[in-house]
C-alpha positions as CSV (number, residue, x, y, z in Angstrom):
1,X,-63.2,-30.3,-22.4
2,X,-61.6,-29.6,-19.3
3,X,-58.1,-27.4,-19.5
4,X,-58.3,-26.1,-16.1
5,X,-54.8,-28.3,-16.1
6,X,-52.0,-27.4,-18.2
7,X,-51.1,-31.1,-18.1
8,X,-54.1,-32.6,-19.6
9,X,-54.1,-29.8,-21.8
10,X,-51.1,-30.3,-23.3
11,X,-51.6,-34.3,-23.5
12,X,-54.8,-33.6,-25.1
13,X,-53.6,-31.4,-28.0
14,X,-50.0,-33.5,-28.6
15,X,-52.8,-36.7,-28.6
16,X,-55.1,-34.7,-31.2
17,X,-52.3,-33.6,-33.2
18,X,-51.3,-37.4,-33.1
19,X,-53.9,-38.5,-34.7
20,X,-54.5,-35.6,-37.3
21,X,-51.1,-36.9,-38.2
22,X,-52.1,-40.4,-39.0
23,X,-55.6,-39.4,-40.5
24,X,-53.7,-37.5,-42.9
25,X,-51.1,-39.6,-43.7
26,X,-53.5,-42.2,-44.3
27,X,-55.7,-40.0,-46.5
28,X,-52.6,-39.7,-48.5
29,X,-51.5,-43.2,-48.9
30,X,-55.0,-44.0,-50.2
31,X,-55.5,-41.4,-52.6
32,X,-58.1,-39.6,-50.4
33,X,-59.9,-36.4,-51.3
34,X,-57.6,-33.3,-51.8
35,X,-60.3,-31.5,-50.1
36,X,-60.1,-33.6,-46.9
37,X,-56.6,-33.5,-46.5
38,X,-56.0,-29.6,-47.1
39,X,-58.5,-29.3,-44.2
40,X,-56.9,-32.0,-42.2
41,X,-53.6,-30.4,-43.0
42,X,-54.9,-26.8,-41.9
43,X,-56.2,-28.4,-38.5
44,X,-52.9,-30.0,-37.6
45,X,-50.7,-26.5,-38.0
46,X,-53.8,-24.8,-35.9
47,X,-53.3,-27.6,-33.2
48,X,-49.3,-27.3,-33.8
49,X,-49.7,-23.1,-33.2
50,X,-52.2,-23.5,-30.0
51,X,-49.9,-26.6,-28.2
52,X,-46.9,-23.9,-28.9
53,X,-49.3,-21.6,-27.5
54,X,-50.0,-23.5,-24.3
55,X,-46.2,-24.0,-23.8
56,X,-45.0,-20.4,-23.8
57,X,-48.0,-19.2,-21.6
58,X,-45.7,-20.4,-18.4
59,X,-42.7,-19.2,-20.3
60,X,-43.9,-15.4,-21.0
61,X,-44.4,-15.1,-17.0
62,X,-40.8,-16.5,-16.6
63,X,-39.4,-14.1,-18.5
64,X,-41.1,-11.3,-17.3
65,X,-40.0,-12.4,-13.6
66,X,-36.4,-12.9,-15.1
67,X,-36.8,-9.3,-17.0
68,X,-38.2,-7.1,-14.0
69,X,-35.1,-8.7,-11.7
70,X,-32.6,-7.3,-14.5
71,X,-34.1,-4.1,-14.4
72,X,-34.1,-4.1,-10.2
73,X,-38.3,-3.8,-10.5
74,X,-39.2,-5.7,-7.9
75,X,-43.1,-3.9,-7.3
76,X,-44.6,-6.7,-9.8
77,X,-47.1,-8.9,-8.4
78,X,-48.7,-12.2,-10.3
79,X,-52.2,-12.7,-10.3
80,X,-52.7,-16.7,-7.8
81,X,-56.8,-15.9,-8.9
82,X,-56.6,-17.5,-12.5
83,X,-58.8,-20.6,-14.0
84,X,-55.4,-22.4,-14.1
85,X,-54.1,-24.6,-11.0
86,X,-50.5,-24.8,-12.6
87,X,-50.5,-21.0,-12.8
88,X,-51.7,-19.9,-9.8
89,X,-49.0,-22.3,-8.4
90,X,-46.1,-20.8,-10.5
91,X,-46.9,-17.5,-9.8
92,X,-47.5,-18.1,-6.5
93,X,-43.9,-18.9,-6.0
94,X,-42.8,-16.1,-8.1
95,X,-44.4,-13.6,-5.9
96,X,-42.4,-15.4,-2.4
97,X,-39.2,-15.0,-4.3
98,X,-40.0,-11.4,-4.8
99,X,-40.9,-10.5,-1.8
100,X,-37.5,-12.5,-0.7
101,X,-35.7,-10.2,-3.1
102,X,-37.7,-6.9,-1.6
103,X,-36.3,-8.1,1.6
104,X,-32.9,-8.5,0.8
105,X,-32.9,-5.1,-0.8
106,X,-34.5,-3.2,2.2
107,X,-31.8,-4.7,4.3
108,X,-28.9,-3.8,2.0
109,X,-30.2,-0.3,1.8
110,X,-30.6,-0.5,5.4
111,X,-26.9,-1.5,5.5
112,X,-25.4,1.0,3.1
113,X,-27.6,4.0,4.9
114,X,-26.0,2.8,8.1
115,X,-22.0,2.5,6.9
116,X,-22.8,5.9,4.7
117,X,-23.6,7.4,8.3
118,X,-20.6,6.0,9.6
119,X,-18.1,7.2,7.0
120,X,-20.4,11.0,7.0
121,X,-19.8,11.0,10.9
122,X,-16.4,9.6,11.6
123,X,-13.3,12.3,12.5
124,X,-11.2,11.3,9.7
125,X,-11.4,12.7,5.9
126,X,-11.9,10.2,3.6
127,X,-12.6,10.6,0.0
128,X,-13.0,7.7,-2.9
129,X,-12.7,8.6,-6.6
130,X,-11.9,6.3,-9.5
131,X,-9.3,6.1,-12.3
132,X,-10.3,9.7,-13.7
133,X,-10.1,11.0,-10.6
134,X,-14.4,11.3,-10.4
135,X,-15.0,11.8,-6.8
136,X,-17.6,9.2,-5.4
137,X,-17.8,9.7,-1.5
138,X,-16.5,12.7,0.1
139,X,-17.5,13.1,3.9
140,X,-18.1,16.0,6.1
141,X,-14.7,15.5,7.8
142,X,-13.3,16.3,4.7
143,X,-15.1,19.3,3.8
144,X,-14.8,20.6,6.9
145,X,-10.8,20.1,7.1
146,X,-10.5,21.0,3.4
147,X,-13.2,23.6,4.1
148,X,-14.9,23.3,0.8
149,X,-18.5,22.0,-0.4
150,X,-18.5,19.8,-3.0
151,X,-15.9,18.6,-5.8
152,X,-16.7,16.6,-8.8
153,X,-13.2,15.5,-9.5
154,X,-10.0,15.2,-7.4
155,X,-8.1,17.9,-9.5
156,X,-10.5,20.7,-8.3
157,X,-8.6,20.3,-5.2
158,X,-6.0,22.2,-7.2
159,X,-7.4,25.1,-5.7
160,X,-6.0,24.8,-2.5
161,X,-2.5,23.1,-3.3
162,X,-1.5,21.5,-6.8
163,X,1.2,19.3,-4.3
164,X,-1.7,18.0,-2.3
165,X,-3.5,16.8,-6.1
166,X,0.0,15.2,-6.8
167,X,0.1,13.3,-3.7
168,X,-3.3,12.0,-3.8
169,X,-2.7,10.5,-7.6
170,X,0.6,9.3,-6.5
171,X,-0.1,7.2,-3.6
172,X,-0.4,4.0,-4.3
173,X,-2.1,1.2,-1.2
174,X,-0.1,1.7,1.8
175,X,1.1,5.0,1.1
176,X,1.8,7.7,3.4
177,X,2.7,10.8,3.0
178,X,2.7,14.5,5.0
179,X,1.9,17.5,3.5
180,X,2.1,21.1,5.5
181,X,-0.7,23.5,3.8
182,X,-2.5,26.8,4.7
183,X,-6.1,26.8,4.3
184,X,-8.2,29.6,5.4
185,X,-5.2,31.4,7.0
186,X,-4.9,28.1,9.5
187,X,-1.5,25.8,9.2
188,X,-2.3,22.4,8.9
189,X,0.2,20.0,8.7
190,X,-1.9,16.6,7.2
191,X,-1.2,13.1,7.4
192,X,-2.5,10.9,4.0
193,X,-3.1,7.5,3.4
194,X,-4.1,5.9,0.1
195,X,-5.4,2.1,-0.5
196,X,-6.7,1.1,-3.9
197,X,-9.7,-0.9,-4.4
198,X,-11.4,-2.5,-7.3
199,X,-15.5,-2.9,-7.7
200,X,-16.9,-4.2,-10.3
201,X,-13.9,-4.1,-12.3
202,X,-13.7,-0.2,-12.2
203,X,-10.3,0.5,-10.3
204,X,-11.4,3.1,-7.0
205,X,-8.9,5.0,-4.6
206,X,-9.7,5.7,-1.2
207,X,-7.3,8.5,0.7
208,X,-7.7,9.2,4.2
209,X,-6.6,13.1,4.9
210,X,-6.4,13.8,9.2
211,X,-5.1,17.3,10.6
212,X,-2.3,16.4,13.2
213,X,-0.8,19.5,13.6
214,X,-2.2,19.9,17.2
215,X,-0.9,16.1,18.1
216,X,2.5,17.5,16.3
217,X,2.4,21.0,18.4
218,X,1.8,18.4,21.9
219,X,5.0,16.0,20.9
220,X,7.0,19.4,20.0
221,X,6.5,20.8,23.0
222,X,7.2,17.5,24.9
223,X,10.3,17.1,23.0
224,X,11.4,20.6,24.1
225,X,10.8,20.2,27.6
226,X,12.5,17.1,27.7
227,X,15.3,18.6,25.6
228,X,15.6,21.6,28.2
229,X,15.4,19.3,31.4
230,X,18.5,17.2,30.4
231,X,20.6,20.7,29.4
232,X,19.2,22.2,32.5
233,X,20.9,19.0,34.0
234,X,23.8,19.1,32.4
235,X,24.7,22.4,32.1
236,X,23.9,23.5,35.8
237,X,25.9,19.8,36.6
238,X,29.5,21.6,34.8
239,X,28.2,25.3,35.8
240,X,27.7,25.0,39.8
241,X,30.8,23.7,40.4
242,X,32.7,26.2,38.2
243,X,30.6,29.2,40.1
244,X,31.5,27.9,43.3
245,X,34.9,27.4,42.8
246,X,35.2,30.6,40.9
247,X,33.8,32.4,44.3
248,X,36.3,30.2,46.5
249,X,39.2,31.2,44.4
250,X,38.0,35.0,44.4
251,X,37.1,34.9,48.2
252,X,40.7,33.2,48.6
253,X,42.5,36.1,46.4
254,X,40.5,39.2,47.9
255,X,41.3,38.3,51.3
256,X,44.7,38.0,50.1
257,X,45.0,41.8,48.4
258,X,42.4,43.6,51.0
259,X,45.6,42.5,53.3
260,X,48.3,43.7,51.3
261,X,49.8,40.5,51.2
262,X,52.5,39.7,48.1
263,X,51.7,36.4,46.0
264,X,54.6,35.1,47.4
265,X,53.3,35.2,51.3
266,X,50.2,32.6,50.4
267,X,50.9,29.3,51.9
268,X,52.0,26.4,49.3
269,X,48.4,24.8,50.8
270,X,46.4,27.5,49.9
271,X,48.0,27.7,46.4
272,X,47.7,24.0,45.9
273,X,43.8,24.5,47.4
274,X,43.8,27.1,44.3
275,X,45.1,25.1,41.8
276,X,43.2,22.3,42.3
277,X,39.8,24.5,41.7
278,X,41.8,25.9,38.6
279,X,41.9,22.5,37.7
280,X,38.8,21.3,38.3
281,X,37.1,24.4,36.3
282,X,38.9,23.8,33.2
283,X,38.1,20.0,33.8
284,X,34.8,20.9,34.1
285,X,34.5,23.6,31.3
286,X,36.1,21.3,29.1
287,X,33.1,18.6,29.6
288,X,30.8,21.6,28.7
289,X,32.5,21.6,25.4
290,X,31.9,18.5,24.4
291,X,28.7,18.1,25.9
292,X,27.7,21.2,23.8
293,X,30.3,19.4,20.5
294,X,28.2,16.6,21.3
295,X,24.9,18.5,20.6
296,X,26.0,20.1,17.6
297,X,26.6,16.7,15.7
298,X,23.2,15.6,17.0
299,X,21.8,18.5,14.5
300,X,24.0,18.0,11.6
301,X,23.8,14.9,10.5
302,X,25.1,14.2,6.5
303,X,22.8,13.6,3.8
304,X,22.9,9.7,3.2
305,X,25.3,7.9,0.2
306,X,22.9,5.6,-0.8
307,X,24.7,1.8,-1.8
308,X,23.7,-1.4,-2.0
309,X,25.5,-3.3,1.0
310,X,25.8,-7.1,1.2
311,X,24.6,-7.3,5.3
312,X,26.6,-10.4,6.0
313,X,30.2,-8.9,5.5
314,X,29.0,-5.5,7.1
315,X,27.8,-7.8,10.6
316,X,31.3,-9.7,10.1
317,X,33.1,-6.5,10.1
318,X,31.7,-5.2,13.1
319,X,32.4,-7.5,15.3
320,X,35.7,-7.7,14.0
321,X,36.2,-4.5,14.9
322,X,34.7,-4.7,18.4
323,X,36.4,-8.1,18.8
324,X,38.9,-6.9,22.4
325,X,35.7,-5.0,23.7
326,X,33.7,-8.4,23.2
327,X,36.5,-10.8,24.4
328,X,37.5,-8.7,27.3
329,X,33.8,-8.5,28.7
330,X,33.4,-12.5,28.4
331,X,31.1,-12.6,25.6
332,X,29.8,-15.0,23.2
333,X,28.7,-13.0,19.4
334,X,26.9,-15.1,16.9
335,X,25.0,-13.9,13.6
336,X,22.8,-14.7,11.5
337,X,21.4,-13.6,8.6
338,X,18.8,-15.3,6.6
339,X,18.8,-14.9,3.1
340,X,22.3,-15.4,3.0
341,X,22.5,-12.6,-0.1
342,X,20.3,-10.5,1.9
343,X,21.5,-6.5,0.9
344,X,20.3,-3.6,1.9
345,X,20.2,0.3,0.5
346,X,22.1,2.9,2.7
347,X,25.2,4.7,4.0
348,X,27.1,2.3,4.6
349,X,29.6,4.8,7.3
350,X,26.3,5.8,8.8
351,X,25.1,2.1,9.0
352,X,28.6,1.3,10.8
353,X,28.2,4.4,13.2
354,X,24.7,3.2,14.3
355,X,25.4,-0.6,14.6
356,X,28.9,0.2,16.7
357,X,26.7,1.7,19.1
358,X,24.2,-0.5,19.6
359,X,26.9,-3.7,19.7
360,X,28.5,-1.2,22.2
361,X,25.9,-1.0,24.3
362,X,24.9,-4.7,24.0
363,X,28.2,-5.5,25.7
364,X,28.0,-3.0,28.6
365,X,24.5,-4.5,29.3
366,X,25.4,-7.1,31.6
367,X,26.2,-7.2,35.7
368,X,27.1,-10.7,37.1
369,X,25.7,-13.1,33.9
370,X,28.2,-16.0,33.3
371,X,26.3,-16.9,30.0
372,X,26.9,-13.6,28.1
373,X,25.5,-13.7,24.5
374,X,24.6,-10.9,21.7
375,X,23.4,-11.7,18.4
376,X,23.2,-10.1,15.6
377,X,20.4,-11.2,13.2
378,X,19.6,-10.4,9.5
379,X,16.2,-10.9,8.2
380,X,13.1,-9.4,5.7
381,X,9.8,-9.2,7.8
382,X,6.2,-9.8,6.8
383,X,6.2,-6.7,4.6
384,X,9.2,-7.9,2.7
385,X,11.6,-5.0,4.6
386,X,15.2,-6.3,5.3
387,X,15.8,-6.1,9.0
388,X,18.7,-5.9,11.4
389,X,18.7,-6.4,14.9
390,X,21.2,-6.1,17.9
391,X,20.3,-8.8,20.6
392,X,21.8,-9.5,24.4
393,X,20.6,-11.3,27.6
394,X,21.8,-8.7,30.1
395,X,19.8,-6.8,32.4
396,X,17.2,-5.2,30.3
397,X,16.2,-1.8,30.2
398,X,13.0,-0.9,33.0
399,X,9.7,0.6,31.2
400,X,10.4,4.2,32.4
401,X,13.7,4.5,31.2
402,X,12.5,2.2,27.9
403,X,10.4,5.4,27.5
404,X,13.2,7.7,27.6
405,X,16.2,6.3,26.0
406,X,16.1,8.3,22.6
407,X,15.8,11.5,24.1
408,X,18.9,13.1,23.7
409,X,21.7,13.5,26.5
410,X,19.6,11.0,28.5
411,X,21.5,8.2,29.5
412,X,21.6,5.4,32.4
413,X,25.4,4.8,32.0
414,X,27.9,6.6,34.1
415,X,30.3,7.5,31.9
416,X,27.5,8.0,28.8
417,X,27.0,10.8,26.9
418,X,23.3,9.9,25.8
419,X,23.4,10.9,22.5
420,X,24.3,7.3,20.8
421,X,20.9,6.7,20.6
422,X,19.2,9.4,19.5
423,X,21.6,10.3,16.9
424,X,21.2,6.1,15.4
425,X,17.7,6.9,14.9
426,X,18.2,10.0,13.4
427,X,20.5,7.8,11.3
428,X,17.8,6.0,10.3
429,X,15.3,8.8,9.9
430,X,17.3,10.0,7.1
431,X,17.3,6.7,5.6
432,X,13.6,6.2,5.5
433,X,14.2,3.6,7.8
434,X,13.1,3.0,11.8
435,X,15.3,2.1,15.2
436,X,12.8,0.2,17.6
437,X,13.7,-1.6,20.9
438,X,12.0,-4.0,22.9
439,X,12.9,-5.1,26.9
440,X,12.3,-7.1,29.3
441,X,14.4,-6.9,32.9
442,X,16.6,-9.4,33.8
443,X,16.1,-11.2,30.0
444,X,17.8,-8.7,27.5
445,X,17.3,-5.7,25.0
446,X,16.6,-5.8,21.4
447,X,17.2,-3.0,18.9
448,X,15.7,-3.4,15.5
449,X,16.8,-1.6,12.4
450,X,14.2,-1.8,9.8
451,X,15.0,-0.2,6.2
């Protein structure tokens, strides 16, 4: 008999075992002999264990194939040289879907060597480490700006700074914090980042540690020359006058005593020439003064009274308050704030201060517009942060200036003092918050207060 087929094999034994069956049950029925039927009996559970037999042949190489997956051995090979056509088919495919899966595996390795390389070679720390704080990736950047070798867990960092540990558990995705450390004698002043990921159901962190004390050192020394160009300008605009008046009047008065003259022989002119530079040096050192009061409340600013403030009656009251300035300059005010309950967390004086400024300014923004409009809007952005802002449609502010308008003592008004400005987003600086501004010339200015 032919069972190079696993078809007509099978047919042929379920068809054999068919009629054992009905031999048997025949041999019964007519009171056959016992000796018959125990050997007819015996043949049909042989035939019943070899059709079994025949079934699971395929099935063991199955689950083998299914098996060697699970355990990610993919080097198996099935023999396609075998007696059996069905076989050889079967394992035939087998041995295309492993070589598939071989595939697919060189080209994720291929892929995770290449992304490994990138986070080993990019400029930025970055370590990952789960739950227990078991450090999983930990580049070079991070050694290097950490200057240590390897770490098993996150707390080992203790080493250098307990604080920096603390931060690093702490931060939850989004987070940001700054932390100011010495590490091998060098200050570093680092900026971290923290997002949380989950893979495979294990819960991972991934912190990103970069060293921007240099960029810090660049903006410090920018603000500082920027700082000493406007007191240079300033100062030398109240000093130079005073000094040359100073000399005129001393020239005026040593002429008058290398002559021996009295007080009483100079001319009402010349004394009136005299008084007048008296007049304009204490006019002048008096606008030093403030300019220099002015400086000192830019550097003391009060620590924040944190209240919850409903933003609706806080807009309402400001242009209540501002209400002549408005009318007088022709002005349509709207507002609108959107929720209606919207509240936000702050000092409510220091809020006022910063938004009487801004409306301030909104209203001395325009030349010869007819259609004079500021808004003030209430809203929560996309990251669910309440949001003010201070709108007109006057002239705009051009790109350089844009550039320079928080510095403080700069100003493009005339009768400005140019700290408004810079003190509202120190305002905000102490409330954890932002002052931003957009323009565009000849369309408006918008100021954004975001808590």
């Amino acid at each position: 008999m032919d069972f190079s087929n696993t078809r007509t094999a099978v047919l042929l034994r379920v068809g054999l075992l068919t009629l054992n069956i009905f031999v048997l049950a025949y041999l019964i029925f007519n009171d056959g002999f016992f000796v018959t039927e125990l050997v007819l009996f015996i043949l049909m559970g042989l035939q019943v264990i070899s059709l079994i037999k025949t079934l699971e042949r395929n099935n063991q190489e199955l689950i083998h194939f299914l098996e060697s997956i699970r355990h990610d051995d993919l080097s198996y090979s099935y023999k396609t040289d075998s007696q059996n056509e069905d076989t050889n088919k079967l394992n035939a495919e087998l041995n295309k879907v492993l070589k598939d899966l071989r595939e697919v595996r060189k080209e994720k390795e291929a892929d995770f060597q290449y992304l490994k390389n990138i986070v080993q070679h990019v400029g930025i720390g970055l370590i990952t480490f789960n739950k227990a704080g078991a450090v999983q990736i930990m580049n070079t950047a991070a050694k290097k700006l950490l200057r240590i070798n390897n770490i098993e867990n996150v707390k080992d960092l203790g080493a250098i700074s307990e604080n920096l540990v603390d931060i690093f558990l702490r931060l939850r995705t989004g987070g940001r914090d700054l932390i100011r450390l010495e590490i091998g004698g060098d200050i570093v002043q680092l900026a971290i980042y923290a997002i949380e990921l989950t893979l495979r159901g294990e819960e991972f962190k991934l912190v990103s540690v970069q060293n921007i004390q240099n960029e810090l050192e660049e903006k410090e020394m920018e603000a500082w020359q920027n700082l000493v160009k406007v007191l240079t300008h300033e100062i030398m605009n109240s000093v130079t006058p005073i000094s040359s008046l100073a000399n005129t009047v001393e020239e005026e008065l040593k002429l008058q005593l290398h002559n021996d003259q009295e007080v009483s022989h100079i001319s009402s002119e010349e004394i009136a020439d005299i008084h007048l530079a008296i007049q304009t040096i204490k006019k002048r050192s008096q606008g030093l003064i403030r300019f220099v009061q002015d400086f000192r409340n830019l550097t003391h600013i009060p620590k924040p009274k944190i209240s919850e403030i409903k933003v609706r009656p806080l807009l309402e009251e400001m242009l209540m308050l501002l209400k002549r300035e408005i009318e007088d300059n022709h002005i349509k005010a709207n507002i609108r704030v959107d929720p209606e309950n919207l509240t936000i967390n702050a000092d409510k004086e220091l809020i006022e201060q910063v938004l009487i400024n801004l409306i301030k300014n909104a209203a001395q923004a325009f030349d010869e517009q007819t259609n004079r409009l500021v808004e003030l809007k209430a809203y929560v952005d996309e990251k669910s942060r309440p949001v003010i802002s201070v709108r007109d449609n006057g002239n705009g502010i051009d790109d350089e200036a844009l550039e320079k308008i928080f510095i403080p003592f700069f100003t493009t008004k005339k009768s400005g003092s140019g700290i408004g400005l810079s003190l509202s987003r120190q305002i905000m600086r102490q409330h954890q918050g932002m002052l931003g501004v957009k323009s565009k010339l000849d369309e408006g200015t918008e100021f954004f207060l975001r808590f």
